[in-house]
Every structure is written in structure tokens, then in C-alpha cells.
PyMOL Python script that loads the backbone (N, CA, C, O; Angstrom):
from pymol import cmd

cmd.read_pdbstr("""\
ATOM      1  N   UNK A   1       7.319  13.876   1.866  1.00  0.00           N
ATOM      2  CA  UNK A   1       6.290  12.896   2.142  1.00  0.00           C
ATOM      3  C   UNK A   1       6.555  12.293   3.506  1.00  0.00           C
ATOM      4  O   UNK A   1       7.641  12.188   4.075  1.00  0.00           O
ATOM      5  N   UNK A   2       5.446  11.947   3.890  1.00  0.00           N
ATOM      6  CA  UNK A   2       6.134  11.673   5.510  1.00  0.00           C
ATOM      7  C   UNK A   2       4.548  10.350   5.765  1.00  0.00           C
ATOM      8  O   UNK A   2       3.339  10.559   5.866  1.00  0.00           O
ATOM      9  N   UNK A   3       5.125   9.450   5.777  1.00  0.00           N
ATOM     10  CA  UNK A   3       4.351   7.882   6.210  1.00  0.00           C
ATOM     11  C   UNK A   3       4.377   7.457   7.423  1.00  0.00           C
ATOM     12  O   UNK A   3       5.389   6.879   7.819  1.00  0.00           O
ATOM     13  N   UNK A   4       2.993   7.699   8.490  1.00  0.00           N
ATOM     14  CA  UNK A   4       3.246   6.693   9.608  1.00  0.00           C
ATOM     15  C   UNK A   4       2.698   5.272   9.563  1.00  0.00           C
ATOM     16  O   UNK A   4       1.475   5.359   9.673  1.00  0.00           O
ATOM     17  N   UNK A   5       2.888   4.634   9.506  1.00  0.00           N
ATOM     18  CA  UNK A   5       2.033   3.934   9.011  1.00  0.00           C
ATOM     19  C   UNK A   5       2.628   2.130  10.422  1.00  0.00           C
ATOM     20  O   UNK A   5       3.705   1.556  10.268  1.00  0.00           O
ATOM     21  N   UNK A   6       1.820   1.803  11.301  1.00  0.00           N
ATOM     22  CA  UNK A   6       1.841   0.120  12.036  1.00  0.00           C
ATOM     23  C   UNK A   6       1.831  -0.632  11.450  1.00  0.00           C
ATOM     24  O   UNK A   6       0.692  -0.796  11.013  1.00  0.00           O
ATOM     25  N   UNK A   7       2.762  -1.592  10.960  1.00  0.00           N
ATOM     26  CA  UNK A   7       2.761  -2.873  10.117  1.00  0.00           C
ATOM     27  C   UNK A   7       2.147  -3.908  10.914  1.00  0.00           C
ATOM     28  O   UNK A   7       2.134  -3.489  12.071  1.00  0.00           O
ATOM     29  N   UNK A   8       1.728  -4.844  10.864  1.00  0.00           N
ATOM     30  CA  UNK A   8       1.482  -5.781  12.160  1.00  0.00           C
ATOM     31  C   UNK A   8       1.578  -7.123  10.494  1.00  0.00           C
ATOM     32  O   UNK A   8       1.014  -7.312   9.416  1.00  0.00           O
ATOM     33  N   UNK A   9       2.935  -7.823  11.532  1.00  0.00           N
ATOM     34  CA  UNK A   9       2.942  -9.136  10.443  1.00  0.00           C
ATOM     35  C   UNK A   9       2.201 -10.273  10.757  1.00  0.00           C
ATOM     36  O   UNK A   9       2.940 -11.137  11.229  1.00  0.00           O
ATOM     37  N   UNK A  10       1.107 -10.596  10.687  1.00  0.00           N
ATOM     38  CA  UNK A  10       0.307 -11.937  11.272  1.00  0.00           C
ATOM     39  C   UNK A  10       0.760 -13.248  10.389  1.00  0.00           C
ATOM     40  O   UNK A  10       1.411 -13.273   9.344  1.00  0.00           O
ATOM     41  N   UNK A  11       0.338 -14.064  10.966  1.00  0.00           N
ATOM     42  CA  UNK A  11       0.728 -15.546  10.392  1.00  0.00           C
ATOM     43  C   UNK A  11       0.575 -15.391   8.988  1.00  0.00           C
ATOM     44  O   UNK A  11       1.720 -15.216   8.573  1.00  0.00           O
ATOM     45  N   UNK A  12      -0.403 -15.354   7.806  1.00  0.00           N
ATOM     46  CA  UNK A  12      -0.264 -15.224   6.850  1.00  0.00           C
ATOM     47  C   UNK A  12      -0.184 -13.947   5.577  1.00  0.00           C
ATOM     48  O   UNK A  12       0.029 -13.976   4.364  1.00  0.00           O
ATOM     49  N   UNK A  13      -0.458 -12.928   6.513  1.00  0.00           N
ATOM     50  CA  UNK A  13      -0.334 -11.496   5.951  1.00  0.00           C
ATOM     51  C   UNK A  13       0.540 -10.406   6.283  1.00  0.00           C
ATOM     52  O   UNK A  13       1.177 -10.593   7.319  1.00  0.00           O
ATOM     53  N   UNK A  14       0.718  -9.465   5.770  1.00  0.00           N
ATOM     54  CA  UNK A  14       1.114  -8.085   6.660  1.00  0.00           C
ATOM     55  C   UNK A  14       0.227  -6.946   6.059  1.00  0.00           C
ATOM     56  O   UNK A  14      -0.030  -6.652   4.892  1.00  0.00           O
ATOM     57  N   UNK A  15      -0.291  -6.209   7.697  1.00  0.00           N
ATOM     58  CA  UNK A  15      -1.478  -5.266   7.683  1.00  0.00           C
ATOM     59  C   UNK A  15      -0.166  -4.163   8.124  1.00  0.00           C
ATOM     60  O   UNK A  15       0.784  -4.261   8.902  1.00  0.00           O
ATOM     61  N   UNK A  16      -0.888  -2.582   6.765  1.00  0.00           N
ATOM     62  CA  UNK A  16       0.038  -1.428   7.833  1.00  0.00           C
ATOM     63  C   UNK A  16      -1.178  -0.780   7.394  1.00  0.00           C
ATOM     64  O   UNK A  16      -1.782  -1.079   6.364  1.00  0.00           O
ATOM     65  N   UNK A  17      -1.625   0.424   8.495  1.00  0.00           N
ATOM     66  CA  UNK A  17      -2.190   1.478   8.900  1.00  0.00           C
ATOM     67  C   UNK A  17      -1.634   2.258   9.587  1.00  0.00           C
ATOM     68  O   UNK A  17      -0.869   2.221  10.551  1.00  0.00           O
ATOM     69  N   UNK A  18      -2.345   3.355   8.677  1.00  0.00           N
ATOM     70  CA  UNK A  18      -1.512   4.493   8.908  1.00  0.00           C
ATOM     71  C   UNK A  18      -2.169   6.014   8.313  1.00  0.00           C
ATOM     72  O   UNK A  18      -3.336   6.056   7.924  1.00  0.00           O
ATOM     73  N   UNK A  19      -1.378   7.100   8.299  1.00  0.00           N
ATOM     74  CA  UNK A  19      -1.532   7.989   7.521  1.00  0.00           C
ATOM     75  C   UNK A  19      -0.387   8.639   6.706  1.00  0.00           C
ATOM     76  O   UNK A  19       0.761   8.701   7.146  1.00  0.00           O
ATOM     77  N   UNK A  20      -0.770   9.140   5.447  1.00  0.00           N
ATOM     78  CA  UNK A  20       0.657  10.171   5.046  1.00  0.00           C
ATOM     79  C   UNK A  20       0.258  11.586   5.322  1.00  0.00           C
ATOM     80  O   UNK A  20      -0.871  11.980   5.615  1.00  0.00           O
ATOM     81  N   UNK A  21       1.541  12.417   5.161  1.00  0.00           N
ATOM     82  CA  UNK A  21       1.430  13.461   5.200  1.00  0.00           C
ATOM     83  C   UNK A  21       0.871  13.963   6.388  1.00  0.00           C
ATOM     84  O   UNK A  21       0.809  15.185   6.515  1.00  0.00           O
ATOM     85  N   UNK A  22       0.245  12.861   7.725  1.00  0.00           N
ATOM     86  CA  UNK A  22      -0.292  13.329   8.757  1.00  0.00           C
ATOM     87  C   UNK A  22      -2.037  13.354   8.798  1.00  0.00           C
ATOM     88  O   UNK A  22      -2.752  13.281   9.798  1.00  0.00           O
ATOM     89  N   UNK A  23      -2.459  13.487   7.317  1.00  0.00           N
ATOM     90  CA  UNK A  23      -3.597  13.875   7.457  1.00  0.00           C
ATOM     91  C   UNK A  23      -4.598  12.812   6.699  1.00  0.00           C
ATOM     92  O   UNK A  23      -5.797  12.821   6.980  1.00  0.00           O
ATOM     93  N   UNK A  24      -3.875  11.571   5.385  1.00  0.00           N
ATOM     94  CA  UNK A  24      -4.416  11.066   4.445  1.00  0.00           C
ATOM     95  C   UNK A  24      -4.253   9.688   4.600  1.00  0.00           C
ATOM     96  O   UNK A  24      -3.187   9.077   4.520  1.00  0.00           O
ATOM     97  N   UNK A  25      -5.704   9.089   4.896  1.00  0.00           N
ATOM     98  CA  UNK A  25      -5.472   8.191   5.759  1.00  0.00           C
ATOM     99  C   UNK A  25      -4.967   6.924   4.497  1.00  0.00           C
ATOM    100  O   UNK A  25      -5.366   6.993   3.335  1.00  0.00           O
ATOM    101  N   UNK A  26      -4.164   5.964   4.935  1.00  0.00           N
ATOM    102  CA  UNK A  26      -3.469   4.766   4.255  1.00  0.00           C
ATOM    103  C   UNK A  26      -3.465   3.516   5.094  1.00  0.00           C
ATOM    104  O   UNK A  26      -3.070   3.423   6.256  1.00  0.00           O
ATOM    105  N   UNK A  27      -4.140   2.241   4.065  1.00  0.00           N
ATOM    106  CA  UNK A  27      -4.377   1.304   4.371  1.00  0.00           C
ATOM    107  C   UNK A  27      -3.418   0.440   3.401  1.00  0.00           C
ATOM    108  O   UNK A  27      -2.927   0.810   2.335  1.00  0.00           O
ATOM    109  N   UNK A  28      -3.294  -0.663   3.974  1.00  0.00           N
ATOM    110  CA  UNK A  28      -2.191  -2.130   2.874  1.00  0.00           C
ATOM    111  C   UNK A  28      -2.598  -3.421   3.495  1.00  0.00           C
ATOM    112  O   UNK A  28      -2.901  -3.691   4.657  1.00  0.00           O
ATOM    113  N   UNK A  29      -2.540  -4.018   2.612  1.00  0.00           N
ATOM    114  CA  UNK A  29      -2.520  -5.653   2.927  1.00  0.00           C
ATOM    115  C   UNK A  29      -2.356  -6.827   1.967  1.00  0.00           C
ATOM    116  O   UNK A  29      -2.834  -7.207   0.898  1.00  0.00           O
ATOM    117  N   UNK A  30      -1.641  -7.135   2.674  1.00  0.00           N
ATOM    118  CA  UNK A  30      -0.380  -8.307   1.832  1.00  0.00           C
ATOM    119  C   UNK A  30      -0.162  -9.630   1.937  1.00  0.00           C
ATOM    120  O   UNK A  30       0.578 -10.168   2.759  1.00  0.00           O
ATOM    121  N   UNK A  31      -0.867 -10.205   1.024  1.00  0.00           N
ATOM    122  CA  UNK A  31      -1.144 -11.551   1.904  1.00  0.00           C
ATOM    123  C   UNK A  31      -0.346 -12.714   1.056  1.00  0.00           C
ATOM    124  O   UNK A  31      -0.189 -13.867   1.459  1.00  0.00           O
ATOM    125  N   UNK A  32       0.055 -12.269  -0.004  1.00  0.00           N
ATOM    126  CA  UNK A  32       1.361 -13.271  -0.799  1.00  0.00           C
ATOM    127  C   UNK A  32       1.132 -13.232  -2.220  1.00  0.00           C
ATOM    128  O   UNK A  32       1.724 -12.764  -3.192  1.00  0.00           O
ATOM    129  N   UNK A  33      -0.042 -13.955  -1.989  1.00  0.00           N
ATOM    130  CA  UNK A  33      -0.566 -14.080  -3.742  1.00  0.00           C
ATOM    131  C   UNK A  33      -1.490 -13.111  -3.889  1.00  0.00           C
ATOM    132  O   UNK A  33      -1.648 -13.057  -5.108  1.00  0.00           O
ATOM    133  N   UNK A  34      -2.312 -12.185  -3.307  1.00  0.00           N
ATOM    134  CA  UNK A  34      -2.227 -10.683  -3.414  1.00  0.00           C
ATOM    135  C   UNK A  34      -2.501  -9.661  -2.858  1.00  0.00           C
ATOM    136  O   UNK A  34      -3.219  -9.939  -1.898  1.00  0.00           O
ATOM    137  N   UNK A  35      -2.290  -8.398  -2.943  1.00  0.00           N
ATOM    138  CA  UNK A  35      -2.154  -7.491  -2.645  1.00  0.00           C
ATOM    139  C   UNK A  35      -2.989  -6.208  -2.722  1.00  0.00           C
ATOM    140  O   UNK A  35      -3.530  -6.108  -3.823  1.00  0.00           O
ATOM    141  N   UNK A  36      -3.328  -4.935  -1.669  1.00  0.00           N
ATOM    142  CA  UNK A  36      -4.235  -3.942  -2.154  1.00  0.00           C
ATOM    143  C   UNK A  36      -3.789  -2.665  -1.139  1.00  0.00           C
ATOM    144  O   UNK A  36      -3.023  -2.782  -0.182  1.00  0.00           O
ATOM    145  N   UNK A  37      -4.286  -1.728  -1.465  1.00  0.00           N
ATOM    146  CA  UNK A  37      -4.136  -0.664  -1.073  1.00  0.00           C
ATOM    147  C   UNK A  37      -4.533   0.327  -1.222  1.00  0.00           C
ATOM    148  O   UNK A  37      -4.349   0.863  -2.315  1.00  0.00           O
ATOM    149  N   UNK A  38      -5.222   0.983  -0.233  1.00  0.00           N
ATOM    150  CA  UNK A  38      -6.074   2.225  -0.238  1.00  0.00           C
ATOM    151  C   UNK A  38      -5.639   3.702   0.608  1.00  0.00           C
ATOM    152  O   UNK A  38      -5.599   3.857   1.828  1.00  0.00           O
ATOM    153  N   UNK A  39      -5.382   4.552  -0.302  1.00  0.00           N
ATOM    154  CA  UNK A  39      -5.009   6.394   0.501  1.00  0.00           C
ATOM    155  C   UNK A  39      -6.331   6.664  -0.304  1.00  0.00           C
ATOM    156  O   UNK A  39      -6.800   6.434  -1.418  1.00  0.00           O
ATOM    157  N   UNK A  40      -6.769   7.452   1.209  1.00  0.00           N
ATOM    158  CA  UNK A  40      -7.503   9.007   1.388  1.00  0.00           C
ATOM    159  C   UNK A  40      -8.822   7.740   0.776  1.00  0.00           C
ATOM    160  O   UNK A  40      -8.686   6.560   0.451  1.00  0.00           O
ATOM    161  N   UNK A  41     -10.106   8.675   0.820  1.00  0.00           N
ATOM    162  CA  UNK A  41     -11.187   7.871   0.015  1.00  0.00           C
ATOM    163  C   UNK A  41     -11.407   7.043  -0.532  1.00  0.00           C
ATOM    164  O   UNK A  41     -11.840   5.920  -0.272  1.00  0.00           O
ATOM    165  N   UNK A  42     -10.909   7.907  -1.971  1.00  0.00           N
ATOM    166  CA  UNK A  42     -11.194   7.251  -3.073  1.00  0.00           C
ATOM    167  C   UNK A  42      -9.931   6.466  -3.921  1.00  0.00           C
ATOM    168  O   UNK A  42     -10.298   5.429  -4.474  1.00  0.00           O
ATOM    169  N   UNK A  43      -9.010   6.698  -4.032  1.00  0.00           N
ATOM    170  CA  UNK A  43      -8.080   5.788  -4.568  1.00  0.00           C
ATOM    171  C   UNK A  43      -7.667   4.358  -4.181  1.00  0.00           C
ATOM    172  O   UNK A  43      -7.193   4.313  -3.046  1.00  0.00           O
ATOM    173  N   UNK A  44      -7.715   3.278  -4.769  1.00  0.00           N
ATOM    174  CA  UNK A  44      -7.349   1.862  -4.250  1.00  0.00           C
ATOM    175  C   UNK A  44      -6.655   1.528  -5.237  1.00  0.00           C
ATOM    176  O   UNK A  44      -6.700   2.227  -6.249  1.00  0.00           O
ATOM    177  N   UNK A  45      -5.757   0.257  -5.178  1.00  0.00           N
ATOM    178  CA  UNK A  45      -5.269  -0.452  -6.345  1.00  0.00           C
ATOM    179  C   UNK A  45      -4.926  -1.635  -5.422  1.00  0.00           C
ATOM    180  O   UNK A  45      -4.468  -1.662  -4.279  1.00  0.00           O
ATOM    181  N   UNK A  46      -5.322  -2.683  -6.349  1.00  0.00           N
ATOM    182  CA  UNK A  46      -5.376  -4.364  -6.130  1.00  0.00           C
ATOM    183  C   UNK A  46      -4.349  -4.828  -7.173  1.00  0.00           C
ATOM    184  O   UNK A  46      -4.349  -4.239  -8.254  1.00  0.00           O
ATOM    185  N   UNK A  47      -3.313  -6.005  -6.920  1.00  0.00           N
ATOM    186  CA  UNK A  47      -2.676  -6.865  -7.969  1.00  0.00           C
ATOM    187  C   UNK A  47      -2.537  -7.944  -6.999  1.00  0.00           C
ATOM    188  O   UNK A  47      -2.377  -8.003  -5.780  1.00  0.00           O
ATOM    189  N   UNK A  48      -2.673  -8.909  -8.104  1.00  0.00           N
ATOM    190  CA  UNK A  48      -2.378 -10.404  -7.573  1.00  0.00           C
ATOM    191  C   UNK A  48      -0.945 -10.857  -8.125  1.00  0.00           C
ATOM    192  O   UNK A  48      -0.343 -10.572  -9.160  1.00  0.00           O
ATOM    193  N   UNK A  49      -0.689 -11.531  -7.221  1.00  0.00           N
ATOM    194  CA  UNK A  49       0.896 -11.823  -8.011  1.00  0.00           C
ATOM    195  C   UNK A  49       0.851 -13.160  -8.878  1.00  0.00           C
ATOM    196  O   UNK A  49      -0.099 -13.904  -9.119  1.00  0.00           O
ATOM    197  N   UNK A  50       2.326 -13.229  -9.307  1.00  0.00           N
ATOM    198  CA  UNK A  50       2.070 -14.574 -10.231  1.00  0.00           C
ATOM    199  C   UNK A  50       2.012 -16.242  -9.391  1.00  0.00           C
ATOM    200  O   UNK A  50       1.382 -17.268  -9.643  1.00  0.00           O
ATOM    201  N   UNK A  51       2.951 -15.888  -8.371  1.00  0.00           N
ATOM    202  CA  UNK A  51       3.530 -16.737  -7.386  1.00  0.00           C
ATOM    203  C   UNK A  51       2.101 -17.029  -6.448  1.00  0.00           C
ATOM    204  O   UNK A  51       1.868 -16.241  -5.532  1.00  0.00           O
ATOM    205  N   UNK A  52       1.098 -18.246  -6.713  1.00  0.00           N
ATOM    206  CA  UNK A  52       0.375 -18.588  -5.751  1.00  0.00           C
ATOM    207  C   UNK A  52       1.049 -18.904  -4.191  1.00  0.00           C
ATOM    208  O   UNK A  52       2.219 -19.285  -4.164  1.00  0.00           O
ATOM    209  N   UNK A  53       0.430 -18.769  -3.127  1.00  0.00           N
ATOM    210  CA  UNK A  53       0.693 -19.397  -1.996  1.00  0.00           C
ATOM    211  C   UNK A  53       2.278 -18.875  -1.552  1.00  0.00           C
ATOM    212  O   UNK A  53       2.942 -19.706  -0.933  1.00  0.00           O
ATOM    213  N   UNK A  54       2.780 -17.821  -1.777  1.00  0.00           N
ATOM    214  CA  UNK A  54       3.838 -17.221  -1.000  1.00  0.00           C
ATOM    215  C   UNK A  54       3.584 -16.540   0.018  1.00  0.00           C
ATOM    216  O   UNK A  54       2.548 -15.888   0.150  1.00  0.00           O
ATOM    217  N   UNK A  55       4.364 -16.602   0.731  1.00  0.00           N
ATOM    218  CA  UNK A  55       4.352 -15.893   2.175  1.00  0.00           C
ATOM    219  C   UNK A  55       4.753 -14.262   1.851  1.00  0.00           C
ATOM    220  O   UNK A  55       5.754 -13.884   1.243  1.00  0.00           O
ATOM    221  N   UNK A  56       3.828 -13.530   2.353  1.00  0.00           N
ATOM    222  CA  UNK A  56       4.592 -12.294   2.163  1.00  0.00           C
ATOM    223  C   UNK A  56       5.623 -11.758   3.252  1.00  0.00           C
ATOM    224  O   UNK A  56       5.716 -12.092   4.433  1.00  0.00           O
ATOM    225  N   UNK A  57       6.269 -10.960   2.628  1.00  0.00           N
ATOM    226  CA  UNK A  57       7.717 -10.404   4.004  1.00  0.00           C
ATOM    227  C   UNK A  57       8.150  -8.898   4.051  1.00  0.00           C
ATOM    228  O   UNK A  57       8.294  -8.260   3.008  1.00  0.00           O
ATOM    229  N   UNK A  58       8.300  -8.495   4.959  1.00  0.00           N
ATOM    230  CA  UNK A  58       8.192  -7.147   5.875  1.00  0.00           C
ATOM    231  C   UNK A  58       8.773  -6.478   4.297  1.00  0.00           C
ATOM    232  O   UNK A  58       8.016  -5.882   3.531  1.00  0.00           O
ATOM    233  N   UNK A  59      10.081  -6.690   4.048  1.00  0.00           N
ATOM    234  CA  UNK A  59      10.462  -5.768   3.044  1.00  0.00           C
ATOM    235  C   UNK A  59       9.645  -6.004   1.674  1.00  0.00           C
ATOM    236  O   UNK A  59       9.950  -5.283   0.724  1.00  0.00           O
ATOM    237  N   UNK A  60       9.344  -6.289   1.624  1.00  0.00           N
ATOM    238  CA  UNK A  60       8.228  -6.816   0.007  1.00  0.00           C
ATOM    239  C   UNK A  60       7.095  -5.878   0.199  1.00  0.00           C
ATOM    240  O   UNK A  60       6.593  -5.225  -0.716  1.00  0.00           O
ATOM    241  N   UNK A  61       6.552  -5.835   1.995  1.00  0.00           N
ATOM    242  CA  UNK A  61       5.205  -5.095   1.849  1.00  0.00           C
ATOM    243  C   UNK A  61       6.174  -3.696   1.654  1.00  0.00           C
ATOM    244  O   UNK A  61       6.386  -3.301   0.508  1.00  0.00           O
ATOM    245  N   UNK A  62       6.530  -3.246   2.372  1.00  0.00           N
ATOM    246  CA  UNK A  62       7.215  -1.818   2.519  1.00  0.00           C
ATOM    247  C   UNK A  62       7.759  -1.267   1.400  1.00  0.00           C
ATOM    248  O   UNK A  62       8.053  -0.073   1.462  1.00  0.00           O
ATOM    249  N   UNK A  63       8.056  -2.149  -0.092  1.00  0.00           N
ATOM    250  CA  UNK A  63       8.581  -2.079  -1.546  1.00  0.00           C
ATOM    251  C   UNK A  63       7.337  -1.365  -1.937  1.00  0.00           C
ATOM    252  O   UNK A  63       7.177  -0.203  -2.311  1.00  0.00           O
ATOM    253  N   UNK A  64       6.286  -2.579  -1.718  1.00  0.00           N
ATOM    254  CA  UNK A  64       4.702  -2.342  -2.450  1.00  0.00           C
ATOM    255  C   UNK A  64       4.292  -0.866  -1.698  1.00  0.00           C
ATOM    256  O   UNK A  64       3.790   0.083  -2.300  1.00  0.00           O
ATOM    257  N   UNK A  65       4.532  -0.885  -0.635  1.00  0.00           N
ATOM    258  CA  UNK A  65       3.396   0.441  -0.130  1.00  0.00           C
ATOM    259  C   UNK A  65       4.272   1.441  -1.084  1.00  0.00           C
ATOM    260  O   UNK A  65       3.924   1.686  -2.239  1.00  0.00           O
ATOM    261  N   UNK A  66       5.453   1.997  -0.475  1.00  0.00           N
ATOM    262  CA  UNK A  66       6.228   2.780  -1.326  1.00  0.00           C
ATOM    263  C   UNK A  66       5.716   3.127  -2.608  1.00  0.00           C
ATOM    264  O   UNK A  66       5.131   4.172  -2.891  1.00  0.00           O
ATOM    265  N   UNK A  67       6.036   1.972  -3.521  1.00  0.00           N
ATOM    266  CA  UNK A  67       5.370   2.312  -4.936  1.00  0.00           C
ATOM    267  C   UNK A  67       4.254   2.744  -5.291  1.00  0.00           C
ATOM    268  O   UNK A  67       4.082   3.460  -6.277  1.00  0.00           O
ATOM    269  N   UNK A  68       2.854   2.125  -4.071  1.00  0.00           N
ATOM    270  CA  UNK A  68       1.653   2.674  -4.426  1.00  0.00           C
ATOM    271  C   UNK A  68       1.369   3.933  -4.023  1.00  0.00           C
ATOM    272  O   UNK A  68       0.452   4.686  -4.349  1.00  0.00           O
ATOM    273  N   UNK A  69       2.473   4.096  -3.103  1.00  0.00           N
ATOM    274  CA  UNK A  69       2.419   5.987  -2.800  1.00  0.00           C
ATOM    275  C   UNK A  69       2.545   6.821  -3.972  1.00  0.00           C
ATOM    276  O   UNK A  69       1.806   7.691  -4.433  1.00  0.00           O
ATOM    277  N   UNK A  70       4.323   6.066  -4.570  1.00  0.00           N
ATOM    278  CA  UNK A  70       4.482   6.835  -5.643  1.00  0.00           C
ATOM    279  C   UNK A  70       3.203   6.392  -6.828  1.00  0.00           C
ATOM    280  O   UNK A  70       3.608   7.123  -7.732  1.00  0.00           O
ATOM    281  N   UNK A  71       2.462   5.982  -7.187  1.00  0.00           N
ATOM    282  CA  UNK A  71       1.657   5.852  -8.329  1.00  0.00           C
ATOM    283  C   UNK A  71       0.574   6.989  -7.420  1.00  0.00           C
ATOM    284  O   UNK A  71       0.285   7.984  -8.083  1.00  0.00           O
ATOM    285  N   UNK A  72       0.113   6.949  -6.346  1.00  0.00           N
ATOM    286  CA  UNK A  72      -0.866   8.055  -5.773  1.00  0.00           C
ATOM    287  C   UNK A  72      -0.377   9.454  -6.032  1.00  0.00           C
ATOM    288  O   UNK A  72      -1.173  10.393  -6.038  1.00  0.00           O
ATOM    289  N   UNK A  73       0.667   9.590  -6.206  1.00  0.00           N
ATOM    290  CA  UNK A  73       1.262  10.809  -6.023  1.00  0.00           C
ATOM    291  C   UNK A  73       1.347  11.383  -7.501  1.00  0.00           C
ATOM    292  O   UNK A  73       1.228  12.568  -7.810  1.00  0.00           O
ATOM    293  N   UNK A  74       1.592  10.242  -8.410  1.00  0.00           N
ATOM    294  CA  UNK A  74       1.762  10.877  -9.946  1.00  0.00           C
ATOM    295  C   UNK A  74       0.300  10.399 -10.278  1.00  0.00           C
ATOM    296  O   UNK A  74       0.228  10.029 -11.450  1.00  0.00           O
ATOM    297  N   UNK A  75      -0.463  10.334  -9.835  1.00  0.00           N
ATOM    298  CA  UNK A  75      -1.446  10.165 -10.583  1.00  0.00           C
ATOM    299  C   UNK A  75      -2.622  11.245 -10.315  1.00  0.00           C
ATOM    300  O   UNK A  75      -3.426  11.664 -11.148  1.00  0.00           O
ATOM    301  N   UNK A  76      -2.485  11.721  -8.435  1.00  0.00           N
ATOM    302  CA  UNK A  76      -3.146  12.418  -8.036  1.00  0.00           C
ATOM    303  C   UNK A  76      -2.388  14.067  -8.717  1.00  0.00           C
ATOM    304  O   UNK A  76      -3.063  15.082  -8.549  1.00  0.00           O
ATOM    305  N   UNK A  77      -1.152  14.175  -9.371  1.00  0.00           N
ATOM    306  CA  UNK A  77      -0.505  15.373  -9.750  1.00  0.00           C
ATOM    307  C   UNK A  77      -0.842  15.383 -11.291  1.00  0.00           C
ATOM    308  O   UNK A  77      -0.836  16.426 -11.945  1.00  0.00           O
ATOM    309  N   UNK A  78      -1.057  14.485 -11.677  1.00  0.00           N
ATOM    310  CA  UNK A  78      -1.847  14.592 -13.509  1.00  0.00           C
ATOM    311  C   UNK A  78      -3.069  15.320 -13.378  1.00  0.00           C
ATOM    312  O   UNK A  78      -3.305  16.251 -14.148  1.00  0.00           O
ATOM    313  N   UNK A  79      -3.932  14.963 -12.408  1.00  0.00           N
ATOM    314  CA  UNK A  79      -5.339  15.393 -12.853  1.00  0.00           C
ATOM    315  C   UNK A  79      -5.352  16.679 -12.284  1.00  0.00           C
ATOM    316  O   UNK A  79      -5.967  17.597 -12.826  1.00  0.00           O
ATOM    317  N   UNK A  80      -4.610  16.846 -11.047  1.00  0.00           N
ATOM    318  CA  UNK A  80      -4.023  18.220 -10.726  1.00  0.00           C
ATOM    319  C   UNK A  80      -3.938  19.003 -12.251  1.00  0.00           C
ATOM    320  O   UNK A  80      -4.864  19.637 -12.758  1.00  0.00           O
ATOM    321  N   UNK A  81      -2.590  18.790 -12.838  1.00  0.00           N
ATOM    322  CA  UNK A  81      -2.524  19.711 -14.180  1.00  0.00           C
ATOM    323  C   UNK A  81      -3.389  19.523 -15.615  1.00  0.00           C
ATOM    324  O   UNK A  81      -3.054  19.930 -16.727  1.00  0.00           O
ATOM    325  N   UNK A  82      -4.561  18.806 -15.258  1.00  0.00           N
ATOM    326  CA  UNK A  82      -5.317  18.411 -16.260  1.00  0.00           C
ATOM    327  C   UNK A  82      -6.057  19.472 -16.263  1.00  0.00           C
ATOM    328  O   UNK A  82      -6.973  19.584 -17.078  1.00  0.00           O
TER     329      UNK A  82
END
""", "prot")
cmd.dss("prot")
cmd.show_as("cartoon", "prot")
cmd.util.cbc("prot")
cmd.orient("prot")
């Protein structure tokens, strides 16, 4: 798997854009109390956290993107073997 992805941390968020794999484009944004993320088209996933009014931080977004890769990846490989 290979992620390029520009973080840019602004005063109350962190934005990364990017692509994986080179070709599939990936969006994030992290703004404390919550969170979303979109690869390629059609896949997104949104959660709000429990913690109103937190600041989000470089390693927290980079946890979240990670994971929503891995949920893209096992989810886009189920319907694969479906």
C-alpha cells in the first residue's frame, strides 16, 4: 500500500489529500469532535467522537486515516470474494 497523502494542520482541523496506491484518490478531515473520510468515489465513513471540543493532533489524524484505509481495504476485498 503506498499513501501520499499533504496533511495541512490549520488552527482547528487537520486536512490530508492525497492518493493511495498512486491512482485512488483520498481525502480526511479532522476536526476533534469529528471526523470523515473519503477513497476513490464512492466509499466515505464519518464518526463523531465522544470528547466535544478537542483539538485534533497530527498523530490521531494519521491513526484515523490508517484505519480507514484498513476498513477500505477489507471491505473493498469482501465484496471482491462475494
Amino acid at each position: 500500500m503506498s499513501l501520499k497523502v499533504k496533511i495541512q494542520d490549520r488552527d482547528k482541523e487537520v486536512v490530508g489529500k492525497g492518493t493511495i496506491d498512486g491512482v485512488v484518490p483520498f481525502y480526511f478531515k479532522d476536526q476533534g469532535h469529528r471526523w470523515m473520510v473519503r477513497i476513490g468515489q464512492n466509499w466515505t465513513f464519518k464518526e463523531r467522537d465522544l470528547v466535544d471540543g478537542s483539538t485534533p493532533s497530527l498523530s490521531a489524524a494519521r491513526n484515523k486515516m490508517y484505519w480507514a484505509i484498513a476498513q477500505f481495504r477489507n471491505q473493498s476485498r469482501d465484496v471482491t470474494c462475494a
